[in-house]
Biopython code that builds the backbone (N, CA, C, O; Angstrom):
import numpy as np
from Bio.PDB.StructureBuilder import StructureBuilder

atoms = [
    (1, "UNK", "N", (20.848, 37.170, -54.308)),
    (1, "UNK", "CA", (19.779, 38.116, -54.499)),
    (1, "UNK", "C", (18.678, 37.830, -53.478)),
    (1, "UNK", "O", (18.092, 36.748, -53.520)),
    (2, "UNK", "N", (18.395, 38.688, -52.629)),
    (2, "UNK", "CA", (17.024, 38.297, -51.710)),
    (2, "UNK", "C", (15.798, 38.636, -52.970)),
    (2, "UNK", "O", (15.686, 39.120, -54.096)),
    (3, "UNK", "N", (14.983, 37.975, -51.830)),
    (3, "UNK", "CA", (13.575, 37.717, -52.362)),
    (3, "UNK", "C", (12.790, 38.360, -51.382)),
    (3, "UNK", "O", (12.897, 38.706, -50.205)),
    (4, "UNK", "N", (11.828, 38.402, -52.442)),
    (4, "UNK", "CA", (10.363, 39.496, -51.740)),
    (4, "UNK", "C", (9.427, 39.126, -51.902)),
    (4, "UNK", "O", (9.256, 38.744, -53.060)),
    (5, "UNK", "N", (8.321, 38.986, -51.029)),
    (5, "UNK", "CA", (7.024, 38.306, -50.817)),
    (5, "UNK", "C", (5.602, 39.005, -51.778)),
    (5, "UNK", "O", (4.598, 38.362, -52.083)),
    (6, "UNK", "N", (5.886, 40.559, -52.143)),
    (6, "UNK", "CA", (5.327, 41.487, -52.725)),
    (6, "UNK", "C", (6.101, 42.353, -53.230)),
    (6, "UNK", "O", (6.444, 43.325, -52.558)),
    (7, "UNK", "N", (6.442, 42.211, -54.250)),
    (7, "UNK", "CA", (7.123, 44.088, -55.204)),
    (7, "UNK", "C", (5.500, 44.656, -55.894)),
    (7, "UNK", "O", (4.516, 44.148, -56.433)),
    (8, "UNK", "N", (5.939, 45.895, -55.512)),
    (8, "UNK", "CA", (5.202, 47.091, -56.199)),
    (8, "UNK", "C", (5.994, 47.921, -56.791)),
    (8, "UNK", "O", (7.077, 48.352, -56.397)),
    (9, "UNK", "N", (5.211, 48.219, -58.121)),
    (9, "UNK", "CA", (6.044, 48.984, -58.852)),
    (9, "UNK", "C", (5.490, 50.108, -59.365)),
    (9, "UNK", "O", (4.617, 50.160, -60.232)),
    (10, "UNK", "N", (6.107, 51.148, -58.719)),
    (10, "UNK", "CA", (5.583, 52.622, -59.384)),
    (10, "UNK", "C", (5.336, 53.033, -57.210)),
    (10, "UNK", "O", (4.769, 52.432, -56.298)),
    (11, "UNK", "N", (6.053, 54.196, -57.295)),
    (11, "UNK", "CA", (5.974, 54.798, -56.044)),
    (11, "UNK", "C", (5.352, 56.306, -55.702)),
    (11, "UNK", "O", (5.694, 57.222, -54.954)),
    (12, "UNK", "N", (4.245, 56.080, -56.651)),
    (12, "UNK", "CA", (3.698, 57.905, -56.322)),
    (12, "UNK", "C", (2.528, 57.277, -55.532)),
    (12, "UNK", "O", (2.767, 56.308, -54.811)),
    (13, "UNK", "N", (1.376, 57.736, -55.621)),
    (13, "UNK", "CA", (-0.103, 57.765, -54.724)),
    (13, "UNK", "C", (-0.401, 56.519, -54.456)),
    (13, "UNK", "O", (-0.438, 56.038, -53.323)),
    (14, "UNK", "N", (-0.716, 55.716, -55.891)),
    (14, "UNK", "CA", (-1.577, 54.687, -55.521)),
    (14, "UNK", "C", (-0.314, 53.114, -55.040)),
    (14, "UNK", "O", (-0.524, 52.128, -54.333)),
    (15, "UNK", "N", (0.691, 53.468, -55.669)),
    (15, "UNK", "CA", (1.725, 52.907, -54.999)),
    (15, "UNK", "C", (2.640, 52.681, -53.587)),
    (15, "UNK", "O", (3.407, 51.797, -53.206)),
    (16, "UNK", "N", (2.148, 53.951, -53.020)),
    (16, "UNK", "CA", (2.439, 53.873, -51.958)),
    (16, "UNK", "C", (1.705, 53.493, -50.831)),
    (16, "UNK", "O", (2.119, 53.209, -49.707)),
    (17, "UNK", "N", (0.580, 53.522, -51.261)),
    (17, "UNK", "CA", (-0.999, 53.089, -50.577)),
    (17, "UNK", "C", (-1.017, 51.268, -50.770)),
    (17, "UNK", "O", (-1.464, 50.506, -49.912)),
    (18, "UNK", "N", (-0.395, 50.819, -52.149)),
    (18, "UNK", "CA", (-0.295, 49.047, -52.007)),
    (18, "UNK", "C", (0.413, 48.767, -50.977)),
    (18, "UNK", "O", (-0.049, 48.052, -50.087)),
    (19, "UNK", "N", (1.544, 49.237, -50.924)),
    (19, "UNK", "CA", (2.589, 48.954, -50.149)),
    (19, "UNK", "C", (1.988, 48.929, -48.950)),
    (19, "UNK", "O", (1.877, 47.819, -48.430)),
    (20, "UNK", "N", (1.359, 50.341, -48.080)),
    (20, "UNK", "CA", (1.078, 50.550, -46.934)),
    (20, "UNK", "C", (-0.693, 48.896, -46.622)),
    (20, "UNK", "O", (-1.103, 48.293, -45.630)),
    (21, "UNK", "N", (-0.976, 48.899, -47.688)),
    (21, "UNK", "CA", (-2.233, 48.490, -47.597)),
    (21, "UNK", "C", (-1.875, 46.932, -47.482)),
    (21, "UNK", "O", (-2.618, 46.178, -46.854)),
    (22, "UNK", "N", (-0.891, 46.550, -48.013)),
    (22, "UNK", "CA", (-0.273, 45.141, -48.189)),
    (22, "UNK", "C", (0.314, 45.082, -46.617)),
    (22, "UNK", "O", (-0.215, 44.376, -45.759)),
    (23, "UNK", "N", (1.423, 45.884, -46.383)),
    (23, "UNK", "CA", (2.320, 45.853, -45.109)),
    (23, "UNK", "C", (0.993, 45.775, -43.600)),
    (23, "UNK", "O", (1.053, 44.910, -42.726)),
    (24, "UNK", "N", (0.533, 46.250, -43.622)),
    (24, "UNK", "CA", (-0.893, 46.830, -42.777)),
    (24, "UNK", "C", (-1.574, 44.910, -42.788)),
    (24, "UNK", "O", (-1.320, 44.166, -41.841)),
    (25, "UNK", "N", (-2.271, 44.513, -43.814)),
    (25, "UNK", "CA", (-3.054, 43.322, -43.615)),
    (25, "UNK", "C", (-1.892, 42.106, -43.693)),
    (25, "UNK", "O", (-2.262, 41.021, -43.244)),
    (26, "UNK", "N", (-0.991, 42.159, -44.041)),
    (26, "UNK", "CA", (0.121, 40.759, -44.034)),
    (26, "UNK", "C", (0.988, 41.366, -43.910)),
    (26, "UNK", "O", (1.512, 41.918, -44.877)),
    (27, "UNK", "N", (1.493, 41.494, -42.566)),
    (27, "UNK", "CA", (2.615, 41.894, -41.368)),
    (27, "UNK", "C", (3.986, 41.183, -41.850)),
    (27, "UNK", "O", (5.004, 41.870, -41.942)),
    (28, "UNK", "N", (4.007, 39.941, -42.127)),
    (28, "UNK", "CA", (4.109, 38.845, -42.105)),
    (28, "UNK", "C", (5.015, 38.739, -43.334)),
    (28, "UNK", "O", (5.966, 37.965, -43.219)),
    (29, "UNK", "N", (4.833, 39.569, -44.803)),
    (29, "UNK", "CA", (4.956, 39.077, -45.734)),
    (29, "UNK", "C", (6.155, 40.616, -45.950)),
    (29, "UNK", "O", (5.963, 41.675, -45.352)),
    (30, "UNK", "N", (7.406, 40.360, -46.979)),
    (30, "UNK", "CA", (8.134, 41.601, -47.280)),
    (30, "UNK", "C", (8.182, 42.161, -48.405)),
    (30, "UNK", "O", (8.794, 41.739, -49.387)),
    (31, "UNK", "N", (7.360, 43.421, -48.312)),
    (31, "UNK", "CA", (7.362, 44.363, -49.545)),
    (31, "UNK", "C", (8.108, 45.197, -49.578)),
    (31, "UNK", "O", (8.375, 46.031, -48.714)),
    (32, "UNK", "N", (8.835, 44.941, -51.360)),
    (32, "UNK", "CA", (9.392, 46.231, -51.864)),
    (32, "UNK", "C", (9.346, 47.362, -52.788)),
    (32, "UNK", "O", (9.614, 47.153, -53.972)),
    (33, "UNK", "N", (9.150, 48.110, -52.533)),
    (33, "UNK", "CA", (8.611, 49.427, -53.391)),
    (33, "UNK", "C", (9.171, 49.795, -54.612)),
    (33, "UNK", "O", (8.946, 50.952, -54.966)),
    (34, "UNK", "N", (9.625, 49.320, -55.105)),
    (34, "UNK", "CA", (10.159, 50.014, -56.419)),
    (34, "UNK", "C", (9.758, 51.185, -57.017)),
    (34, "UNK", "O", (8.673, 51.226, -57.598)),
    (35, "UNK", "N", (10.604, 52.305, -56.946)),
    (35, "UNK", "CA", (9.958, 53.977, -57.500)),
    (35, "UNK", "C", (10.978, 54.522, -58.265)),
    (35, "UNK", "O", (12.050, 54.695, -57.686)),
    (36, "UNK", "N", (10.896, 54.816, -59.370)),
    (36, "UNK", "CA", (11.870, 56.369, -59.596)),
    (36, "UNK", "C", (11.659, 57.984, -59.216)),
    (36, "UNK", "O", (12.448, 58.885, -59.499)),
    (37, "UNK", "N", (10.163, 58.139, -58.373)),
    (37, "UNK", "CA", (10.274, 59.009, -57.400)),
    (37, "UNK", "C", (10.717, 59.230, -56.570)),
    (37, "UNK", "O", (10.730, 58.324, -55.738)),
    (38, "UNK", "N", (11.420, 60.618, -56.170)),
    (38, "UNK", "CA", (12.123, 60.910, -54.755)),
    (38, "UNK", "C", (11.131, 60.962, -53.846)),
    (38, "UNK", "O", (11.540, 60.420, -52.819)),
    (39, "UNK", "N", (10.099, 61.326, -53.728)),
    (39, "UNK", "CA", (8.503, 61.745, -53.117)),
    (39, "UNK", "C", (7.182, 61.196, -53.922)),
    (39, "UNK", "O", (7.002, 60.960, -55.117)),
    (40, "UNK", "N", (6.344, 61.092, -52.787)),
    (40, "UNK", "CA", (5.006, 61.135, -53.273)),
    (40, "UNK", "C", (3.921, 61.371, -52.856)),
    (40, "UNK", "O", (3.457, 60.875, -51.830)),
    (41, "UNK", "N", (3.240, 62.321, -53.735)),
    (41, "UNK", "CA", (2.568, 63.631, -53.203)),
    (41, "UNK", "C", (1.354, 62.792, -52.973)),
    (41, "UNK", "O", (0.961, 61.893, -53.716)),
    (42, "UNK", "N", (0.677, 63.286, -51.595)),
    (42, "UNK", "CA", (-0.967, 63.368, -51.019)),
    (42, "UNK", "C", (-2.169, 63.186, -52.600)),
    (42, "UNK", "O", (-2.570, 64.150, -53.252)),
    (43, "UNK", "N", (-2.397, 62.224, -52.788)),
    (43, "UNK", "CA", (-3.417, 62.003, -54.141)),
    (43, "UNK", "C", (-4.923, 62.871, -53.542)),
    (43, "UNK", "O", (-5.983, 62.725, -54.150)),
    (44, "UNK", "N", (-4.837, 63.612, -52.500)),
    (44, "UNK", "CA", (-5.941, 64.245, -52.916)),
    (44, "UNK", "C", (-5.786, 66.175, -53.391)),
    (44, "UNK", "O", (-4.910, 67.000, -53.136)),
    (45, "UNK", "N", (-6.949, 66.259, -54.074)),
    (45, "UNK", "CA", (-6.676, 66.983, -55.065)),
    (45, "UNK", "C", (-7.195, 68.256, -53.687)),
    (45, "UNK", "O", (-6.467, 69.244, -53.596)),
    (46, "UNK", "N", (-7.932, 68.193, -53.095)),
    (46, "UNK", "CA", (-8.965, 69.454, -52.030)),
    (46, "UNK", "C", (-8.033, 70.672, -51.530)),
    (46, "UNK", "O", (-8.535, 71.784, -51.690)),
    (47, "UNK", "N", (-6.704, 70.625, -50.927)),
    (47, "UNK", "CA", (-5.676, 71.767, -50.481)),
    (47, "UNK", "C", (-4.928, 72.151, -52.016)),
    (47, "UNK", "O", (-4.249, 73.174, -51.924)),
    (48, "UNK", "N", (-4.926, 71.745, -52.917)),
    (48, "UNK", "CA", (-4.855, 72.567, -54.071)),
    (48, "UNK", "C", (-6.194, 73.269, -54.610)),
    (48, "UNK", "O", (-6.060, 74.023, -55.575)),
    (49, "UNK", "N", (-7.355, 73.101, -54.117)),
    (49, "UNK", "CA", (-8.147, 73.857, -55.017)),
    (49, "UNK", "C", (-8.559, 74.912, -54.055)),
    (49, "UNK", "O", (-8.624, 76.030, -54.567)),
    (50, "UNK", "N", (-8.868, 74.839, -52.726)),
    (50, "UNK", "CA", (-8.678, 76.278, -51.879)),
    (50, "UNK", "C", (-7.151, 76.413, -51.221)),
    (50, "UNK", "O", (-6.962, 76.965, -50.137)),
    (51, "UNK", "N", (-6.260, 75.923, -51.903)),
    (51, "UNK", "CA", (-5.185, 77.008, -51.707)),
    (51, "UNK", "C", (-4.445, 76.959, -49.925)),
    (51, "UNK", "O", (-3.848, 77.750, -49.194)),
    (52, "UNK", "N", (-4.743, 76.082, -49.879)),
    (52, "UNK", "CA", (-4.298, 75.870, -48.599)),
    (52, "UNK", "C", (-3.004, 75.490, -48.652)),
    (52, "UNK", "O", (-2.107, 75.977, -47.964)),
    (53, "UNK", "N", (-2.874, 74.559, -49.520)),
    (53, "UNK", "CA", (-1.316, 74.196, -49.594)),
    (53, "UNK", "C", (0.077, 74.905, -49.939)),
    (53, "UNK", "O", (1.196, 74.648, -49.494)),
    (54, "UNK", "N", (-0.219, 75.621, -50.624)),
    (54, "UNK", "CA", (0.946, 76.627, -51.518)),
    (54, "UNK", "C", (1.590, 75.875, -52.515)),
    (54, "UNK", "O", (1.705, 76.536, -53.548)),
    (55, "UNK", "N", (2.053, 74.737, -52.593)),
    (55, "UNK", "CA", (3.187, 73.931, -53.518)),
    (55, "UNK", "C", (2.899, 72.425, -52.877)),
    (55, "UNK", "O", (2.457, 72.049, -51.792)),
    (56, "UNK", "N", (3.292, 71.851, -53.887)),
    (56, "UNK", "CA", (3.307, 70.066, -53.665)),
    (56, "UNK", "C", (4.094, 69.720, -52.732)),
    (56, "UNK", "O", (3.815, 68.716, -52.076)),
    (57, "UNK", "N", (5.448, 70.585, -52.405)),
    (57, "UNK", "CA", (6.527, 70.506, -51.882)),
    (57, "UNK", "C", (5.840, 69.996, -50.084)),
    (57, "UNK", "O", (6.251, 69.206, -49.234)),
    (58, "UNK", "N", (4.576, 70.986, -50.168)),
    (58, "UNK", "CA", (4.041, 70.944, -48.705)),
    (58, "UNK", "C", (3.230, 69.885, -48.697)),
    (58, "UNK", "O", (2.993, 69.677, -47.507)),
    (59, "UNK", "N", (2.591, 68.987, -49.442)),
    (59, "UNK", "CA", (1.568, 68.004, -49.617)),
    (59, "UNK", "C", (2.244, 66.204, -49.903)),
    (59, "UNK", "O", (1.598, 65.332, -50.485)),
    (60, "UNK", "N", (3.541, 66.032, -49.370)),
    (60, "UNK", "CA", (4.388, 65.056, -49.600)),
    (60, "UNK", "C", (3.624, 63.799, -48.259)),
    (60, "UNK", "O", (3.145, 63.913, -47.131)),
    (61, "UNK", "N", (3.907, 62.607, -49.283)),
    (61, "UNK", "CA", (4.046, 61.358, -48.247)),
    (61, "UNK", "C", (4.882, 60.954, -47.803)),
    (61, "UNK", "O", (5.417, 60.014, -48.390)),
    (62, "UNK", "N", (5.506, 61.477, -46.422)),
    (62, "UNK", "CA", (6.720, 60.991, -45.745)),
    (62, "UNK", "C", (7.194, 59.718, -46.006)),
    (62, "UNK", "O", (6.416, 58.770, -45.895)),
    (63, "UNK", "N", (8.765, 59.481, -46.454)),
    (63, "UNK", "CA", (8.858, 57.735, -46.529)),
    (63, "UNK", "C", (8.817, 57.163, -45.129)),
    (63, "UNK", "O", (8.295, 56.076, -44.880)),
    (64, "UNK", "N", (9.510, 58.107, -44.034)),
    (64, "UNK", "CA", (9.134, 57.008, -42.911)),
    (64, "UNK", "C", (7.894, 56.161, -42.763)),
    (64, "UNK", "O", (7.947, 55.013, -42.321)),
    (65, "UNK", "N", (6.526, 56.885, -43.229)),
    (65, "UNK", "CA", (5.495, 56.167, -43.652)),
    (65, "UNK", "C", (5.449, 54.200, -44.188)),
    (65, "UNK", "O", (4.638, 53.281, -44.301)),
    (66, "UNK", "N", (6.800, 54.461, -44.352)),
    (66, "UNK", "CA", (6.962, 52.920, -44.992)),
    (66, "UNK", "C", (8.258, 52.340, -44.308)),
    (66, "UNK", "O", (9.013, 51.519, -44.830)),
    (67, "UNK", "N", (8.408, 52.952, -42.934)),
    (67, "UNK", "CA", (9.820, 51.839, -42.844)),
    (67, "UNK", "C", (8.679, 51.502, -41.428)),
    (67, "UNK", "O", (9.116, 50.766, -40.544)),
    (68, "UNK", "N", (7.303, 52.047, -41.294)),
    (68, "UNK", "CA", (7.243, 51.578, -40.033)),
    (68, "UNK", "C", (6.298, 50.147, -39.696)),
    (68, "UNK", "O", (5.089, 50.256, -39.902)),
    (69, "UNK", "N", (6.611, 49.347, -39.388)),
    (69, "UNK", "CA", (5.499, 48.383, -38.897)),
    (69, "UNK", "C", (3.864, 48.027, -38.480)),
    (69, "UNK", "O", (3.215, 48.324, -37.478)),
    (70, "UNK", "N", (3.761, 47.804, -38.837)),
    (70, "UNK", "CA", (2.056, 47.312, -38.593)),
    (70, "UNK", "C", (1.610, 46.258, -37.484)),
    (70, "UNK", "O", (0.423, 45.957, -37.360)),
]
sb = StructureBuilder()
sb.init_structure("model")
sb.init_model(0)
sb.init_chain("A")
sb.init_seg("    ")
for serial, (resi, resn, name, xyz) in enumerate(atoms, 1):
    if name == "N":
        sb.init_residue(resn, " ", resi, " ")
    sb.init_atom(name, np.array(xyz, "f"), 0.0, 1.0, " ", f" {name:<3s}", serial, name[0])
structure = sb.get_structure()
């Protein structure tokens, strides 16, 4: 079984932001995300309330977001 320097658990907004926020200040150290989300949507609320967005579908946090290096 490998080992991991940081697990996070839960992969929507604020989960994906540990991860990025962990990976970002300790380069160094290997985090794994644990989610039962397929996606996870932009935590801000502003393109849903004027309508800019149309659907969540358009307001997603790319996972490449997390395979890339710091």
């Amino acid at each position: 079984m490998r080992g991991f320097d940081v697990v996070v658990i839960g992969g929507s907004a604020a989960g994906v932001s540990a991860a990025l926020t962990c990976r970002r200040h300790y380069s160094e150290k290997s985090v794994l995300l644990v989610r039962k989300e397929n996606h996870a949507v932009i935590p801000c609320g502003i393109p849903y309330i004027f309508g800019s967005v149309g659907s969540p579908e358009k307001n997603l946090i790319p996972d490449s977001m997390l395979d890339k290096k710091y």
